[in-house]
DRENDO-1510 file (C-alpha; in Angstrom, 1 decimal, always signed):
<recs>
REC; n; res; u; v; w
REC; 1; UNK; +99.3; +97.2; +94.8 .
REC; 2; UNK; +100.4; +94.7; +97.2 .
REC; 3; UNK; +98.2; +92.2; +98.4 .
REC; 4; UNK; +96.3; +93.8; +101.9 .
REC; 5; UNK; +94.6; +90.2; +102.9 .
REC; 6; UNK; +97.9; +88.8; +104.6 .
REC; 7; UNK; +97.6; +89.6; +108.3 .
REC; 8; UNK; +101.2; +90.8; +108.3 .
REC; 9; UNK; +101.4; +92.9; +105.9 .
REC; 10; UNK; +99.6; +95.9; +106.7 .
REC; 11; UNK; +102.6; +97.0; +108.7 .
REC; 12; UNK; +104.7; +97.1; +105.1 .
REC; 13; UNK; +101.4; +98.6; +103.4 .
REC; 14; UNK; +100.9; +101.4; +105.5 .
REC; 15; UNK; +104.8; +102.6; +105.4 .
REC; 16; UNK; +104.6; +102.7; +101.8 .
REC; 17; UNK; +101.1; +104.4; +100.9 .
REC; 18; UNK; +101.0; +106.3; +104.9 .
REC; 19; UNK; +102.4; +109.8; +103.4 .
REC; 20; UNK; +100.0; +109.9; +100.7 .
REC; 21; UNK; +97.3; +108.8; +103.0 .
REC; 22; UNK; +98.3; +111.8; +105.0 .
REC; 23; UNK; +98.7; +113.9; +102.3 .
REC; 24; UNK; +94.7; +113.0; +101.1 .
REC; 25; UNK; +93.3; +113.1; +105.0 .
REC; 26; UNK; +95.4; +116.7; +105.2 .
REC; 27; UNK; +93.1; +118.4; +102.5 .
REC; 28; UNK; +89.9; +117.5; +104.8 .
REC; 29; UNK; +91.1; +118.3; +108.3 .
REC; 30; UNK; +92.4; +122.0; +109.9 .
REC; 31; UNK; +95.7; +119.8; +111.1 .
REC; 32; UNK; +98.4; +117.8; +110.6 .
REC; 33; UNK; +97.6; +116.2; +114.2 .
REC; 34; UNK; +93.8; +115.7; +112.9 .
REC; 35; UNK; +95.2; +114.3; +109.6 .
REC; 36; UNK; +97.6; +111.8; +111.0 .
REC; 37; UNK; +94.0; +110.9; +113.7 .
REC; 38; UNK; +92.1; +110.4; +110.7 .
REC; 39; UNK; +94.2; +108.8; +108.8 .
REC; 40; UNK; +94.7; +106.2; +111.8 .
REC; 41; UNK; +90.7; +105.7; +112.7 .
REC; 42; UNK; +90.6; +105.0; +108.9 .
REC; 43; UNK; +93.2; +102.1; +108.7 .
REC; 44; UNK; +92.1; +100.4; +111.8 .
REC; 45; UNK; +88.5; +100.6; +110.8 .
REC; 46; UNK; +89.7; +99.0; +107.1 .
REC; 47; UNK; +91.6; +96.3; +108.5 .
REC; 48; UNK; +89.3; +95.3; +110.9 .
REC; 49; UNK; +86.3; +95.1; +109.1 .
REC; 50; UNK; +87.1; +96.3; +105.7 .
REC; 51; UNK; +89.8; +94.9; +104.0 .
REC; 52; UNK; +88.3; +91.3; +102.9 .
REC; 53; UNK; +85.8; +93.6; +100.7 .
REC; 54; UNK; +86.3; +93.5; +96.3 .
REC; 55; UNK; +88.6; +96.4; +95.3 .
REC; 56; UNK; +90.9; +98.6; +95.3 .
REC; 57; UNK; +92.5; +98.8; +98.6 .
REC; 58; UNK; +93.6; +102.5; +98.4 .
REC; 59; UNK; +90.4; +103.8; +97.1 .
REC; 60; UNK; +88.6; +102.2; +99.6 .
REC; 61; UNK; +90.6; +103.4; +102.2 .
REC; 62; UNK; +90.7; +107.5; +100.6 .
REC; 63; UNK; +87.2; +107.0; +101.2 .
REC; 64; UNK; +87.1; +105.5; +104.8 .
REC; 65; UNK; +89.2; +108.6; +105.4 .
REC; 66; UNK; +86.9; +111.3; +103.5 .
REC; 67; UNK; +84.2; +110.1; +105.6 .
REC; 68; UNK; +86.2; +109.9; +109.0 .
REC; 69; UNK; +87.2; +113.7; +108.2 .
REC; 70; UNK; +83.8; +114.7; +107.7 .
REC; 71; UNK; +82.6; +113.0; +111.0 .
REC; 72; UNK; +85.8; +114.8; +112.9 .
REC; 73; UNK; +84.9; +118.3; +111.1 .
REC; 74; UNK; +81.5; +117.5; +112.4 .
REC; 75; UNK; +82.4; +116.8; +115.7 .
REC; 76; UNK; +84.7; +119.8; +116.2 .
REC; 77; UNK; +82.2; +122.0; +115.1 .
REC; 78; UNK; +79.5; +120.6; +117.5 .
REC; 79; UNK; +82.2; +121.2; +120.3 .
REC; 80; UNK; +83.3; +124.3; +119.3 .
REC; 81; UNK; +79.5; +125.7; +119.2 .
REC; 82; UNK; +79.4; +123.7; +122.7 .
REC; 83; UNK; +82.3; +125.2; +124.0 .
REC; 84; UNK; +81.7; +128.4; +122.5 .
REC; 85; UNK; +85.5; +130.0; +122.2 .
REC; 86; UNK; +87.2; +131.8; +119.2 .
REC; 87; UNK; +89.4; +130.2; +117.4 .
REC; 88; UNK; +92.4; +130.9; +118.2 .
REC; 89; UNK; +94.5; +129.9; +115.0 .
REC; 90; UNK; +97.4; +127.9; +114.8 .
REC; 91; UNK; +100.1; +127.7; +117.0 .
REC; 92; UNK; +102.8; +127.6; +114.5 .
REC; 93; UNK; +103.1; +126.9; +111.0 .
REC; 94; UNK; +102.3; +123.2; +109.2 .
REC; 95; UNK; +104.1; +122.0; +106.1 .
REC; 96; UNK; +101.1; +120.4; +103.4 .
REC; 97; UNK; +104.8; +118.4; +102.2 .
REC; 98; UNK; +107.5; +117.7; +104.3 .
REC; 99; UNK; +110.8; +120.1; +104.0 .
REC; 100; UNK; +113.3; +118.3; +101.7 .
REC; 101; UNK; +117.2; +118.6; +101.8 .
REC; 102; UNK; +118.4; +121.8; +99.9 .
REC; 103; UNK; +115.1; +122.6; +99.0 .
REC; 104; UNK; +113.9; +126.1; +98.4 .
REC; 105; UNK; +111.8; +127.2; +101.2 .
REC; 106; UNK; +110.2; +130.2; +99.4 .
REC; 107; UNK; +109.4; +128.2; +96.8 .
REC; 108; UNK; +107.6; +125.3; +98.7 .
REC; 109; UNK; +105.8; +127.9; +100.3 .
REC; 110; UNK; +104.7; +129.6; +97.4 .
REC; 111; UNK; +103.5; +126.3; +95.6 .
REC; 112; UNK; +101.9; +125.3; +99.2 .
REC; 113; UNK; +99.7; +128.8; +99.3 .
REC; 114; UNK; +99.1; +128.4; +95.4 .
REC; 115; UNK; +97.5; +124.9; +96.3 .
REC; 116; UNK; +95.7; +126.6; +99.2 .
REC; 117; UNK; +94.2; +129.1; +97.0 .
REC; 118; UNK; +92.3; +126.5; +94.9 .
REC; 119; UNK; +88.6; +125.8; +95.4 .
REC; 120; UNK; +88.7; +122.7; +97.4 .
REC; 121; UNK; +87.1; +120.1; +95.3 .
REC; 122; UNK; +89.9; +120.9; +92.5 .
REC; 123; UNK; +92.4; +120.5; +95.1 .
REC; 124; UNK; +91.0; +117.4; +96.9 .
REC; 125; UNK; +90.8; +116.1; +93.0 .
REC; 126; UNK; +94.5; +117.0; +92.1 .
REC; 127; UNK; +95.9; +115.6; +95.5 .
REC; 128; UNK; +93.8; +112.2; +94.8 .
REC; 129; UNK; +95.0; +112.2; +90.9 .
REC; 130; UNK; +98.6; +113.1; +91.7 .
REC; 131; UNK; +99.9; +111.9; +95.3 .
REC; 132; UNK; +97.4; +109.3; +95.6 .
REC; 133; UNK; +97.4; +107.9; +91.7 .
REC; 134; UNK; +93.8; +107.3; +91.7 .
REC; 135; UNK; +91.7; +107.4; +88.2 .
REC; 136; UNK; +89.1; +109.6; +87.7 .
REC; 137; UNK; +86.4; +106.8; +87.9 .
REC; 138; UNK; +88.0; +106.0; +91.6 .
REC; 139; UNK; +87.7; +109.9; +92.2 .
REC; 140; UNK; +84.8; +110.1; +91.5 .
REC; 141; UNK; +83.3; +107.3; +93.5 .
REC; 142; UNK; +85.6; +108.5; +96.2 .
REC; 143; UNK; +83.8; +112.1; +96.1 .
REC; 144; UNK; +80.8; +111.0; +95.0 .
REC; 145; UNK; +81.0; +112.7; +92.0 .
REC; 146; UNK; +80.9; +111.7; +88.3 .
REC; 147; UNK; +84.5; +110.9; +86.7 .
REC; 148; UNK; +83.8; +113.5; +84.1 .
REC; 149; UNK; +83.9; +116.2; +87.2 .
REC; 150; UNK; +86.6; +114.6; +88.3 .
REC; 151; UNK; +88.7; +115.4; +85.2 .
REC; 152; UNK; +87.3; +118.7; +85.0 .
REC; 153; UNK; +88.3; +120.0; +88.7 .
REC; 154; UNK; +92.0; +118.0; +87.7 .
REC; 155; UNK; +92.1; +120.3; +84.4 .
REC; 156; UNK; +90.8; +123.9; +85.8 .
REC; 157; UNK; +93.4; +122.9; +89.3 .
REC; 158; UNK; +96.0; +122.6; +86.7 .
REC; 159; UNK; +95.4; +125.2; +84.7 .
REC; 160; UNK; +95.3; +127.7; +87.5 .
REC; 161; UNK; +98.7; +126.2; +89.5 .
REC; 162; UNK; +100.1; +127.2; +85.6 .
REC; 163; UNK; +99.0; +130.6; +85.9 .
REC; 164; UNK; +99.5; +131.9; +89.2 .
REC; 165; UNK; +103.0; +129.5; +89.5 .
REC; 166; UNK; +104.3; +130.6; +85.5 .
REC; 167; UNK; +105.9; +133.8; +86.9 .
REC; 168; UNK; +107.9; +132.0; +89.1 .
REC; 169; UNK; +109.6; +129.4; +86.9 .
REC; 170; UNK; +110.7; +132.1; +84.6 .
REC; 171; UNK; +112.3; +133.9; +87.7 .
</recs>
């Protein structure tokens, strides 16, 4: 990974890792808006006062941004107990990946509800293993689990995307 110290260079660094930043903060917050928020308080927060620190640069920002997800679940919670309103759902429909050029939309969608349907820790696992290329030694510090949980949650996410997704690729 590029070198973060240089002043300038976060600029380049965040345009090139951003999207899977995004794609990590998604899998902890009920938006894309919150996402993108979190992902932001995150960086800032890292460059400021985190980035002279030993090690990896992306795992140490994955988890600056696990922690500022948690804090924003537990603030919108506290408000919406506050507040006390329904929730209302959401006002239109959010991509986990953006739409590509001659893609199949049915398709995304069905791989997008298929990752939905997965216990969360195997999909925060899978989206830090895959999008994010973390090991499972750097997942599990992340989560703040061991590495051999890690590799477990990857195996059983995998396993099930196989089976519920198999139908389809024979289609």
């Amino acid at each position: 990974m590029e070198a973060t110290h240089d002043h300038g260079t976060w600029k380049h660094w965040l345009e090139a890792h951003g999207p899977k930043l995004l794609l990590c903060a998604r899998q902890w917050t009920r938006s894309l808006a919150d996402a993108e928020d979190v992902v932001q308080e995150a960086f800032v927060r890292y460059w400021r006062h985190q980035r002279h620190l030993p090690g990896d640069p992306q795992a140490l920002l994955i988890t600056s941004i696990r922690r500022a997800a948690l804090d924003h679940a537990r603030r919108h919670a506290r408000r919406t107990a506050r507040e006390e309103k329904a929730d209302g759902g959401l006002e239109e429909r959010e991509y986990t990946f953006e739409p590509q050029p001659g893609e199949d939309a049915d398709r995304r969608h069905e791989i997008e509800a298929a990752l939905q349907r997965l216990p969360a820790g195997q999909r925060e696992v899978l989206v830090l293993k895959i999008w994010n290329e973390l090991t499972f030694e750097q997942i599990g510090e992340t989560l703040e689990i061991p590495p051999n949980t890690a590799a477990s949650r990857y195996r059983y996410a995998l396993a099930a995307l196989r089976k519920e997704l198999k139908p389809a690729c024979h289609g």
